[in-house]
C-alpha positions, -999 to +999 in steps of 0.1 A: +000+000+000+015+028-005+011+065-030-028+067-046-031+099-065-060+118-052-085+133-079-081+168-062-047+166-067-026+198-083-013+200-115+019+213-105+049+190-102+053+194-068+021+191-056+007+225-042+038+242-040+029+264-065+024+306-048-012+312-037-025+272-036-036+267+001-033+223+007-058+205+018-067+196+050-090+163+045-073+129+061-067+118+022-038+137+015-026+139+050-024+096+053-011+101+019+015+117+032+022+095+062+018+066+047+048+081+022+068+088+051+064+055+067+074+039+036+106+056+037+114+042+072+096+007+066+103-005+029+140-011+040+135-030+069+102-049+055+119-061+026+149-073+046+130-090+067+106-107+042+131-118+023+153-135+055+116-148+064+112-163+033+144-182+038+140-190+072+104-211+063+122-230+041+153-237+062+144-276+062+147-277+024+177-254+019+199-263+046+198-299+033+201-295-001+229-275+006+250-295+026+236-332+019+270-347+025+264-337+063+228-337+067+216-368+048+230-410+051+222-437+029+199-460+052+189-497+042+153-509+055+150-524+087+186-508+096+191-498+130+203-466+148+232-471+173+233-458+209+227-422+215+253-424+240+278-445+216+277-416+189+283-387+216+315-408+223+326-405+188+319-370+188+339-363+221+370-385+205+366-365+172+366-331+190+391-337+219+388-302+245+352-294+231+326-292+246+293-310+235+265-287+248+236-304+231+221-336+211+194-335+182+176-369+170+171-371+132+139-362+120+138-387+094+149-425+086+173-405+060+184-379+082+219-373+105+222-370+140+234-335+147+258-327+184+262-285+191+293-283+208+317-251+215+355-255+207+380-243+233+381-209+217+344-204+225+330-210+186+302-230+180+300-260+158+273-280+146+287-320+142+267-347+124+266-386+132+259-411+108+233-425+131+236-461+115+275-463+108+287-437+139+307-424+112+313-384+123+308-370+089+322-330+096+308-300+113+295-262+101+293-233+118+258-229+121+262-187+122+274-191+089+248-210+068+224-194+047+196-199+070+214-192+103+230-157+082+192-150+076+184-157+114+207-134+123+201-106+101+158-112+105+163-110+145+188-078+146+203-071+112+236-088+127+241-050+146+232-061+179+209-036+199+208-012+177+196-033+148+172-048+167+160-010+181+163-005+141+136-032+132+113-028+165+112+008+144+104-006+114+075-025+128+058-002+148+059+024+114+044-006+090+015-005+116+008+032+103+017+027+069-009-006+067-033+017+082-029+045+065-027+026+033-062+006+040-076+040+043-061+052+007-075+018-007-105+025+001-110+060-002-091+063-038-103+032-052-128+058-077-097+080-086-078+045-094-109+032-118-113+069-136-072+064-142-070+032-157-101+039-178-086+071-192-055+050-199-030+073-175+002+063-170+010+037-144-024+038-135-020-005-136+008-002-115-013+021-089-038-005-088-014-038-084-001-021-056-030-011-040-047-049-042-014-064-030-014-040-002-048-048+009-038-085+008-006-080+027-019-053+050-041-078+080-011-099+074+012-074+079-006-063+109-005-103+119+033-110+118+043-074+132+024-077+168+031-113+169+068-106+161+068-077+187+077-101+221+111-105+207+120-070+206+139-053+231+123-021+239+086-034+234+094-069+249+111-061+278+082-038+287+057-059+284+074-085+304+078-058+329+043-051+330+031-082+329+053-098+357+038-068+381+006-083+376+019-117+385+021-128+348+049-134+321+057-142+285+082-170+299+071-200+318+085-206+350+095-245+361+073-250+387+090-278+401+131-265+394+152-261+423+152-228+443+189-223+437+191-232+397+224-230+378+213-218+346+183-213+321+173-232+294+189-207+265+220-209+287+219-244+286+220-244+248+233-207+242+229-217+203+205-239+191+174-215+203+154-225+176+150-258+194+140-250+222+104-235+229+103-195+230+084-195+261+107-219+280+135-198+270+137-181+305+128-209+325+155-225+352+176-256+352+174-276+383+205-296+395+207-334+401+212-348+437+246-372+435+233-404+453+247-441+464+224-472+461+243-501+473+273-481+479+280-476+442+271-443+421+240-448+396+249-424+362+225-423+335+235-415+302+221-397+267+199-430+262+187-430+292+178-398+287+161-400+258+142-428+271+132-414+299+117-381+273+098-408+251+083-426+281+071-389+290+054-385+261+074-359+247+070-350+208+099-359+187+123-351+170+142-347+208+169-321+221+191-330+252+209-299+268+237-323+283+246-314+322+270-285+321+288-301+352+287-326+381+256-311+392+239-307+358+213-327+346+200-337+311+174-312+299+150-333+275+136-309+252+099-324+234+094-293+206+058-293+191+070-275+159+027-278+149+011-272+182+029-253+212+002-272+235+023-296+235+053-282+244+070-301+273+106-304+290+117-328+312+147-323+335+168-360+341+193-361+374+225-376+357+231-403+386+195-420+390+179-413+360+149-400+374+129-371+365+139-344+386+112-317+372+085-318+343+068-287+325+051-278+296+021-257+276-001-266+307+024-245+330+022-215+313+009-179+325-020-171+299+003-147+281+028-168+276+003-192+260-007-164+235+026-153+227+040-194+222+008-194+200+013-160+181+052-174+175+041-202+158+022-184+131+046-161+129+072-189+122+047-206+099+041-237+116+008-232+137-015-249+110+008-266+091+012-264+050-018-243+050+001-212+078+035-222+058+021-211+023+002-183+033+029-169+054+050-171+021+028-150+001+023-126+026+060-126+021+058-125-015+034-099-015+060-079+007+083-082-012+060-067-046+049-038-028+085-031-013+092-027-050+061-009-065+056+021-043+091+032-045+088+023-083+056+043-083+073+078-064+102+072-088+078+079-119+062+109-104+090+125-082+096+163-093+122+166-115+143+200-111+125+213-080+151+206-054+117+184-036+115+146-023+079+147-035+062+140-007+021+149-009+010+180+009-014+175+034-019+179+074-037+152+096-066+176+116-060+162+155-071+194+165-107+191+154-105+153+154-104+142+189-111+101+182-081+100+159-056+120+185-064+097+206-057+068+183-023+082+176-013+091+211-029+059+219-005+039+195+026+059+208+022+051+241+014+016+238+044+014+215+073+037+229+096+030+201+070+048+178+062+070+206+099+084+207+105+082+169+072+105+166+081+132+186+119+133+165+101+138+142+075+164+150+103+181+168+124+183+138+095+194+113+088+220+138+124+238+148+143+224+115+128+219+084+102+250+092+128+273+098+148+259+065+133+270+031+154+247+013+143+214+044+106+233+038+104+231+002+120+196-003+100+180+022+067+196+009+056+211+044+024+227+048+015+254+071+001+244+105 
């Protein structure tokens, strides 16, 4: 969604720039004019992030194809896989002074058994098994694939906090440009049919955009808020909120020690994508050493994994392995379909036994809705049918990202030392509803909030006060 010429627009080439021609006031050209502005600060960081998106729903295919002499094994019928615990030997003799912080069962008959371990110098390293031969077959670093380069760059544009302040900006602004755009789709939809009759140029392109826009826009709206927990401004408020009220995004174990080591992200400071987003911040209990009959009971990776299955836990598994001689094994079940049946259970390394269970059920209701939200942001809440249409609303991103600059590029003012921007003012003064929706929206998203009053400030003691600023940015009188 993005510029829809207006049929009282001026014949001038910038607009109403011309001496004597008083602009507008009606909320067309003004949400004309946001909506252009919000473009400017959205389309780059929309189109980055639909395009990493698209790559990161399809990390399953690409990964493999890519590196099949890693991820993939020949496997006969009726062959068997060897013990968990025998391959996690082979890795620790392969990798001598590493340490192996997690396991991952294949997914498939076909598929490789991958180990996350970190090297002495603190790097990360993804090592598959042959789960049928034990054959170690290499390792990647998993920061460096295409997907996990798209991970990166989706979740912060690889510039730490400030990228990830960068994007939480991005989203709040593609709020206002999908609502501002609705509006223009609606309102100039008469304009766009008298264009395209009359033959005007780009009048089609006008009207693709629009239609894609007022596909993508509800979706846009869909993946932005449910995106929103993992920000750092807007999450970490909400969490704040919400834990004053005696709720949270994360679950809490309700049965983990009082005096836990870790949590479970710092039990597999990688491999996030494995474990549940709303057991991220949950703790690790420890495992009680013990003696029955005077010798000491130690359970290994099988019995681990056993212990997960008889739980009921949804496979394909991740074990975090115990981080020391108090650590336990951290049996990961990941619903990848249904967070409802999310589930970890915590193993004590000498007995075997289960030292804590928790899952979906042990949620705060927020976290519920956000572990739910995640999921159809990822994709993956209703299977093939969330994966495709998450992949044209990607798709449909990606067009408009293209079209609306395409669309100012055709009509910007050539000569006139002007971006091009439509002339208009949005009436808050006489429109109480709608300055309450705006202050509304800043205060509920303080990103936005901030980035508005820049802005305003800036228009006000900058470009005003500028004739060159005033002229190229198009600014009306207040």
């Amino acid at each position: 969604m993005s510029v829809i010429d207006d049929p009282t627009r001026q014949k001038s080439p910038i607009g109403l720039s011309r001496k004597g021609a008083r602009p507008p006031s009606g909320l067309f050209r003004a949400f004309w004019r946001w909506h252009f502005y919000a473009s400017a600060v959205v389309v780059p960081v929309l189109l980055v992030l639909a395009v990493t998106g698209l790559v990161y729903l399809f990390r399953f295919q690409i990964e493999p194809f890519l590196h099949a002499d890693l991820m993939r094994v020949d496997h006969a019928q009726g062959q068997l896989t060897q013990p968990w615990q025998t391959q996690l030997d082979a890795v620790q003799g392969a990798h001598a002074g590493a340490t192996v912080v997690s396991f991952t069962e294949p997914n498939g008959p076909d598929e490789s058994t991958r180990f996350t371990l970190q090297t002495a110098e603190g790097l990360t390293r993804d090592v598959f098994v042959d789960p049928y031969t034990v054959r170690v077959l290499g390792s990647l670093d998993p920061d460096s694939t295409v997907s996990g380069t798209a991970v990166r760059l989706h979740a912060d544009l690889m510039a730490g906090r400030v990228g990830d302040v960068v994007i939480e900006l991005g989203a709040c602004w593609a709020i206002v440009m999908a609502v501002t755009g609705y509006y223009l789709f609606v309102r100039g939809r008469r304009a766009r049919r008298r264009q395209r009759d009359a033959g005007a140029p780009a009048a089609r392109l006008r009207s693709a955009h629009a239609r894609t826009g007022a596909f993508v826009g509800a979706g846009l709206l869909l993946l932005v808020v449910s995106g929103l927990p993992w920000t750092g401004v807007w999450g970490e408020q909400v969490q704040r909120l919400a834990t004053d009220r005696g709720s949270s995004m994360w679950a809490k174990d309700p049965g983990a020690l009082s005096d836990p080591t870790s949590t479970l992200d710092e039990s597999l400071p990688h491999s996030h994508h494995e474990v549940p987003w709303a057991q991220g911040k949950s703790p690790v209990p420890q495992s009680s050493p013990r003696r029955e009959g005077g010798e000491v009971s130690v359970a290994d990776l099988d019995t681990a994994v056993e212990v997960g299955d008889r739980a009921g836990l949804a496979h394909p598994l991740t074990v975090a392995l115990p981080s020391d001689d108090r650590g336990v094994y951290s049996v990961i079940g990941y619903a990848f379909t249904d967070p409802a049946l999310e589930r970890t259970v915590h193993v004590d390394r000498f007995s075997g036994h289960v030292v804590s269970a928790y899952g979906y059920d042990d949620y705060p209701a927020l976290a519920k809705v956000v572990a739910q939200g995640i999921a159809v942001h990822e994709g993956r809440r209703f299977g093939a049918l969330n994966l495709w249409l998450t992949t044209f609303f990607c798709l449909a991103v990606i067009v408009s990202c293209v079209t609306g600059p395409t669309m100012w590029w055709r009509r910007r003012p050539r000569g006139a030392g002007a971006v091009g921007a439509p002339r208009g003012r949005v009436p808050l003064a006489t429109s109480p509803l709608l300055a309450a929706l705006v202050v509304g929206l800043a205060v509920f998203l303080p990103v936005f909030g901030a980035s508005l009053v820049v802005v305003l400030l800036l228009d006000r003691f900058v470009i005003r006060r500028l004739p060159r600023l005033r002229q190229a940015c198009n600014t009306v009188d207040l």
